[in-house]
C-alpha positions as MATLAB code, in Angstrom:
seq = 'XXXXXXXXXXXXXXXXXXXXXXXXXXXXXXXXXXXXXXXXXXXXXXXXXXXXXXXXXXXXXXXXXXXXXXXXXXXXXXXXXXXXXXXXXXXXXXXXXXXXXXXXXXXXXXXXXXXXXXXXXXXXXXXXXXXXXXXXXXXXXXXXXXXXXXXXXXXXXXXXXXXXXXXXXXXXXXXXXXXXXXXXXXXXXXXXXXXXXXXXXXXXXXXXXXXXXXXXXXXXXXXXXXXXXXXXXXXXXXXXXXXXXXXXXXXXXXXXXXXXXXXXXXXXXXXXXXXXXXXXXXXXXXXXXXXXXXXXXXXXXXXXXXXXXXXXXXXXXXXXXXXXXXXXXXXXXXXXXXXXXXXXXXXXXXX';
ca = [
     -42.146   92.940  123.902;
     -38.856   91.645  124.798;
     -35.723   93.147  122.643;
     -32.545   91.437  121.284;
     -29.640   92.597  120.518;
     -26.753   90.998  119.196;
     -23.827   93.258  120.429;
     -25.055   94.808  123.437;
     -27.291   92.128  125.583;
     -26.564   92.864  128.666;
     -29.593   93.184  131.134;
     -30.321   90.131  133.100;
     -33.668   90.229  131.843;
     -32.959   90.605  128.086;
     -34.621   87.080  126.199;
     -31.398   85.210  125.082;
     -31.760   84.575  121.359;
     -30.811   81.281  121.764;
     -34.151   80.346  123.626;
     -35.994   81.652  120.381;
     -33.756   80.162  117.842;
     -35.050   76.735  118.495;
     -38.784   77.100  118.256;
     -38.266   79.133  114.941;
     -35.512   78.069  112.674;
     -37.099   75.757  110.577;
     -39.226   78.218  109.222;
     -36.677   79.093  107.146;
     -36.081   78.120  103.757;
     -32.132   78.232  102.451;
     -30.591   78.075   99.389;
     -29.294   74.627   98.179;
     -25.979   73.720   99.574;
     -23.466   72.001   97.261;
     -20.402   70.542   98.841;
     -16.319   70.565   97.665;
     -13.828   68.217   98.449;
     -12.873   69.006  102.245;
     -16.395   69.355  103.464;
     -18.892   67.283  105.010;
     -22.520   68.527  106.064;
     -23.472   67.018  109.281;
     -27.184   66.030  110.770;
     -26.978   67.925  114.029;
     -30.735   68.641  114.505;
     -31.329   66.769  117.565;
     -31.931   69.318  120.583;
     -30.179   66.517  123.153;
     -27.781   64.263  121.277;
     -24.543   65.551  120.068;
     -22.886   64.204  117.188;
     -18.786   63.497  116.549;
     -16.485   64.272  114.017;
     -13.066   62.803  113.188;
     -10.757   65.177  111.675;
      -8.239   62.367  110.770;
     -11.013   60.284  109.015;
     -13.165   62.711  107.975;
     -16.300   60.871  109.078;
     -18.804   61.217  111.188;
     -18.189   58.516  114.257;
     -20.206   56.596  116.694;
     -19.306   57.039  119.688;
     -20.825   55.210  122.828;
     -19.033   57.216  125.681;
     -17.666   61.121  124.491;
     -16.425   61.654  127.946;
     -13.895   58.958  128.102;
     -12.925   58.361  123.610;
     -10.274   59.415  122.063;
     -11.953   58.836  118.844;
     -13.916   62.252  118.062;
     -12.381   65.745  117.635;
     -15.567   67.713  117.409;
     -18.990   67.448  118.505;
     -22.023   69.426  117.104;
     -25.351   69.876  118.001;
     -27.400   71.867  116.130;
     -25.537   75.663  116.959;
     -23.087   74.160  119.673;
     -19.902   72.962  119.305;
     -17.744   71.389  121.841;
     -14.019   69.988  121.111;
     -12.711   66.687  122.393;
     -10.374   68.336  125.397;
     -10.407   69.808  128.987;
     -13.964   69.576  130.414;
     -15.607   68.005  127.390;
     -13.489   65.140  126.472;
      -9.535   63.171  127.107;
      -8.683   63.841  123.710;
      -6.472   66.947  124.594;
      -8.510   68.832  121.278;
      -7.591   72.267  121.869;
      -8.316   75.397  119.833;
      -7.429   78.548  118.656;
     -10.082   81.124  117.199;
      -8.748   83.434  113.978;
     -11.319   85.546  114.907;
     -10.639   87.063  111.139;
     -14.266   88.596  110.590;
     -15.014   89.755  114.657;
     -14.876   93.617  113.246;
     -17.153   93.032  110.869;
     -20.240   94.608  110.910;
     -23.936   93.086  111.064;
     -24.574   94.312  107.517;
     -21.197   92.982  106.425;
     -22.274   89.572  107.989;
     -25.365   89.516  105.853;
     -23.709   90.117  102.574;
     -20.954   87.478  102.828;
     -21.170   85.136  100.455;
     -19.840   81.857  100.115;
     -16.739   82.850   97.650;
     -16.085   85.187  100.724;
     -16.111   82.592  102.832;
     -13.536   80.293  100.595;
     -11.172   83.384  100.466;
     -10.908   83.770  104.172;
     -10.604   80.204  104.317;
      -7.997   79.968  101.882;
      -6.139   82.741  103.094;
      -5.198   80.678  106.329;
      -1.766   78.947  105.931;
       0.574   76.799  108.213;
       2.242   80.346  108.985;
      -1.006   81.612  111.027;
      -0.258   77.983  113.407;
       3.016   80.560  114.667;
       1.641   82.398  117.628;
      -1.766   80.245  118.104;
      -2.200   80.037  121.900;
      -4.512   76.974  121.818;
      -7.084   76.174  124.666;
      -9.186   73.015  125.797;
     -12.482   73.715  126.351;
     -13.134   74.324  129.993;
     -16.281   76.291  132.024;
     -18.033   79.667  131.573;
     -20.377   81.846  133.522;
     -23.647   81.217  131.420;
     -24.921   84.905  131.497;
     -28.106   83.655  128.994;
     -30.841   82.205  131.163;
     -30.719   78.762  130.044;
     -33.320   78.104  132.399;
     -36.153   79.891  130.897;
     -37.603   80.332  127.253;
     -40.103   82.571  126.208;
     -43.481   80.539  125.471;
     -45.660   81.951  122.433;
     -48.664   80.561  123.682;
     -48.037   81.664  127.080;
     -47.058   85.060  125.870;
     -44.576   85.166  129.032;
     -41.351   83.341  129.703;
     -41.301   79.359  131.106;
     -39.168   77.281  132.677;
     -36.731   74.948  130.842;
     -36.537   71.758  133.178;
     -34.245   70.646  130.416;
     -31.276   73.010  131.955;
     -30.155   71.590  134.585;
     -27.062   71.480  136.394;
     -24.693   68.955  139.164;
     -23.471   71.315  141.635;
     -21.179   71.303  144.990;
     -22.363   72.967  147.942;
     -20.732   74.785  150.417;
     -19.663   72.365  152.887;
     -17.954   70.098  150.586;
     -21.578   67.958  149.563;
     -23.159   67.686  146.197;
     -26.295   67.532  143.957;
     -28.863   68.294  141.045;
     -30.847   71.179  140.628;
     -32.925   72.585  137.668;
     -35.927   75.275  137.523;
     -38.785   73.432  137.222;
     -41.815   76.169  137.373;
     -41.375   80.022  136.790;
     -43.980   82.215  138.730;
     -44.694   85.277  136.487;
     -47.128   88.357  136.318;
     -46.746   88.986  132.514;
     -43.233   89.932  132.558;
     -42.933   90.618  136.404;
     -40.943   87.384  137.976;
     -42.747   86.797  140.800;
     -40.855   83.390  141.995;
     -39.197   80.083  141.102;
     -39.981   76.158  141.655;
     -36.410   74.656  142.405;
     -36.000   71.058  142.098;
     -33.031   69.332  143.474;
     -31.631   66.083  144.113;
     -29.112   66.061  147.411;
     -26.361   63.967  148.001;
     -24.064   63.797  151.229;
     -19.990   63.566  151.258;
     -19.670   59.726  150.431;
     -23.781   59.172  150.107;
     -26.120   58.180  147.971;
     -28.331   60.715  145.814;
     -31.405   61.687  147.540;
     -35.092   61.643  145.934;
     -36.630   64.691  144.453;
     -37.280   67.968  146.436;
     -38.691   70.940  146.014;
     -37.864   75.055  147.004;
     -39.976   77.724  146.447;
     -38.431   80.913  145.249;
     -40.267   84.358  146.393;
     -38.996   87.273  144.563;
     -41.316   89.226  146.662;
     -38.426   88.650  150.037;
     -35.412   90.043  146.944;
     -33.030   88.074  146.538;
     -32.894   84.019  147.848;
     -30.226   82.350  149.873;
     -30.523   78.286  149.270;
     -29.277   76.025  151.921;
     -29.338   72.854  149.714;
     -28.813   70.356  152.611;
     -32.105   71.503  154.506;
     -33.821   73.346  151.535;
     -34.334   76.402  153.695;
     -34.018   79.714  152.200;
     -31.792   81.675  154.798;
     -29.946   84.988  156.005;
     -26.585   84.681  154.290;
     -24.146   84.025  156.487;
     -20.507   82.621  155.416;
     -21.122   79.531  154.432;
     -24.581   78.543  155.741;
     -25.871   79.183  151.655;
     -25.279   77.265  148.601;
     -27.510   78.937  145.611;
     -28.652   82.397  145.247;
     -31.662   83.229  142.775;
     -32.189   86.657  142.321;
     -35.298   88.975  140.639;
     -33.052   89.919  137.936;
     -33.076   85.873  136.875;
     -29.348   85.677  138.190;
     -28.508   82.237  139.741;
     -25.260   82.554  141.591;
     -23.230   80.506  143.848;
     -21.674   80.732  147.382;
     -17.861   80.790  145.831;
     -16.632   81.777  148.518;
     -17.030   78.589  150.089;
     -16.299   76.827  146.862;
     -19.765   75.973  145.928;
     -19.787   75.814  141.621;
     -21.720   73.816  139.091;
     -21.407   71.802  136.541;
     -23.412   71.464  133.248;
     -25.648   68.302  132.850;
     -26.074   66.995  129.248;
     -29.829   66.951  127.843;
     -29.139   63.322  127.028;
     -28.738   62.652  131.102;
     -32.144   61.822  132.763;
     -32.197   64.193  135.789;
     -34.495   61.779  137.704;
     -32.410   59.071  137.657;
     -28.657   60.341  138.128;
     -26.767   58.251  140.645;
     -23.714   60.146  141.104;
     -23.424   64.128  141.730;
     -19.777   64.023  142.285;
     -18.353   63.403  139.548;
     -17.967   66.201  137.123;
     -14.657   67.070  135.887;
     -14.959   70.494  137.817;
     -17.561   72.474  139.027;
     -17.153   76.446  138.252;
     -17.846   78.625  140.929;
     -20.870   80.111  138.553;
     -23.900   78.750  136.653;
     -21.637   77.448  134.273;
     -21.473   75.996  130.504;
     -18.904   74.329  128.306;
     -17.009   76.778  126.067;
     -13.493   76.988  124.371;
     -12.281   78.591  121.273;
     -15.509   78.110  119.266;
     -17.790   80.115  121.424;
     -20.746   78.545  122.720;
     -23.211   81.450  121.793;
     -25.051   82.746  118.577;
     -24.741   86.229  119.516;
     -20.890   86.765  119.928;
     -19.176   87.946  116.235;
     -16.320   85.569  117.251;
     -18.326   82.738  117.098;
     -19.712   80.374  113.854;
     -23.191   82.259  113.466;
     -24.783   85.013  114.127;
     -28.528   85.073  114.755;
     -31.749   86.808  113.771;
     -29.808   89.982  111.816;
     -32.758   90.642  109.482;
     -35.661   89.502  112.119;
     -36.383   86.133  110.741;
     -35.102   83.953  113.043;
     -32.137   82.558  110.801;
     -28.797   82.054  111.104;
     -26.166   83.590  109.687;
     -22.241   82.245  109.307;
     -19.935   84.578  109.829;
     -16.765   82.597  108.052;
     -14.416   82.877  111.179;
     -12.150   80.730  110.984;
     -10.634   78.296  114.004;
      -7.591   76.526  114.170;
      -7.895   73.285  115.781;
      -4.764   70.885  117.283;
      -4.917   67.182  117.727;
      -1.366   66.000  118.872;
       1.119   67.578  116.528;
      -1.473   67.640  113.363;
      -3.287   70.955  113.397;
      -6.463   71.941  110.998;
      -8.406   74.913  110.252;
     -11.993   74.358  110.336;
     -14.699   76.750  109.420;
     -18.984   76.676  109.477;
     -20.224   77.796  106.064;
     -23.934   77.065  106.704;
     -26.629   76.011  108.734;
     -29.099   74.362  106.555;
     -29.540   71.353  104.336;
     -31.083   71.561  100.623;
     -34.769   71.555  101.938;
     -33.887   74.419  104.377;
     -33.788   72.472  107.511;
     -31.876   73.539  110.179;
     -29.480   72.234  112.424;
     -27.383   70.503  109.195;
     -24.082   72.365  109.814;
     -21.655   72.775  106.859;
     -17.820   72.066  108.094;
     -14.948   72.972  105.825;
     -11.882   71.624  106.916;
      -8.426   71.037  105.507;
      -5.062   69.748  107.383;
      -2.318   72.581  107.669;
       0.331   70.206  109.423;
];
């Protein structure tokens, strides 16, 4: 069996609880919500498409084009926020996290309540903006195996041709890549089915192609303008997949990637070269709201009494649009039927 834990996830090889959370959330039956003046519930459940919030308005907005309008603050979808700012968005959104309830404890967690959660919310003035050192979101190492997800019918982990990634190589060229078959012997890794999408300094992005990963040779050097696997040497590698499920990159040489949103079809991207920066790391999208359900400085916790739910823990974030500044905080996860991915925002305007 595979273990999770919250605090202390650390081997490469633990199953992210994010890669569960999906396939059994719904099971779940909550309580009914009933809203207050200040907060909005928001349909989030889509897997791939984000949806935007305006902080000024208080609305919900359409927008056609997130990386290039000024008219959203914050995007959900389903656990995952993302603020209009740095690597997500022009807005200049930045964020500060309160962090008020990191020390508390799992069992704490579980018996908030959502008085609890109004006190801590109320307890945040226009004297806690003193101090705040806000951030845009920018990019992470994604430590969590977005590439895989454990199948029940399989009994064994799969890959998740959803995750996938643009990336620069190491001599200055770019491209697509995403994990498109995962080799295993119950829970041995055995190998990887890399597919990739090349494009040369000032070309044109190449049709699909295909590397095989053996774990049985350790660890593989990826040469993504031949698809060889080689002997590293400086810069002759781009990606690295190792038998611990680690994909790193050459950063010495300045190879990095760049997340690619589900909404994007992989098969048809035309351009590789233009993400806002490419992190010299399998990377993700992060900021003050963590991107995670397992960090206690983040919205929710997951799975605390084996059920697959999730849990808010009531931290609060402060959140700065030009020289207005809010705090913002997640009070639940579910709508009055119980189904997930119908986040609860409380919000209020502190200058």
């Amino acid at each position: 069996m595979f273990s999770i834990s919250l605090r202390r996830a650390s081997a490469a090889f633990v199953l992210p609880a994010v890669l569960l959370t999906a396939a059994c959330e719904d099971e779940v039956t909550a309580p009914e919500v009933t809203l207050a003046e200040g907060e909005v519930q928001i349909n989030a459940s889509s897997p791939t498409d984000f949806v935007f919030f305006s902080l000024e308005s208080g609305q919900v907005v359409q927008v056609a084009s997130p990386e290039s309008s000024n008219d959203w603050d914050i995007g959900f979808r389903r656990f995952s926020l993302k603020l209009n700012g740095g690597v997500a968005g022009p807005g200049g959104v930045a964020g500060y996290n309160l962090a008020n309830n990191e020390g508390a404890t799992e069992e704490q967690v579980l018996a908030f309540t959502p008085a609890d959660g109004q006190t801590t919310f109320d307890a945040i003035t226009e004297a806690d903006i003193s101090g705040a050192q806000f951030i845009e979101d920018g990019l992470i190492a994604d430590r969590g195996g977005p590439f895989f997800r454990f199948s029940p019918q399989a009994g064994t982990l799969v890959a998740n041709p959803g995750a996938a990634w643009r990336v620069r190589d190491a001599e200055g060229a770019f491209g697509v890549f995403r994990v498109a078959e995962l080799n295993m012997a119950g829970q041995i890794p055995l190998g990887k089915s890399i597919e990739y999408r090349y494009q040369p300094a000032g070309g044109a992005v190449s049709e699909l192609r295909t590397v095989a990963v053996n774990y049985g040779q350790g660890t593989n050097y990826v040469d993504l303008s031949t698809g060889a696997t080689v002997t590293p040497d400086g810069c002759n590698w781009d990606i690295a997949f190792t038998p611990e499920f680690e994909i790193e990159f050459n950063a010495d040489c300045q190879a990095g990637s760049f997340p690619i949103d589900p909404t994007e079809d992989f098969t048809a991207l035309t351009d590789a070269s233009n993400a806002p920066e490419y992190g010299p790391f399998l990377s993700t999208i992060s900021g003050a709201i963590p991107n995670t359900i397992s960090s206690p400085r983040g919205p929710f916790l997951y799975n605390l009494e084996g059920n697959q739910r999730l849990w808010p823990t009531f931290n609060v974030f402060l959140i700065r649009k030009g020289s207005a500044v809010y705090k913002i905080q997640i009070t639940d996860y579910y709508n009055v039927t119980g189904d997930s991915g119908y986040p609860t925002l409380r919000y209020e305007q502190l200058r």
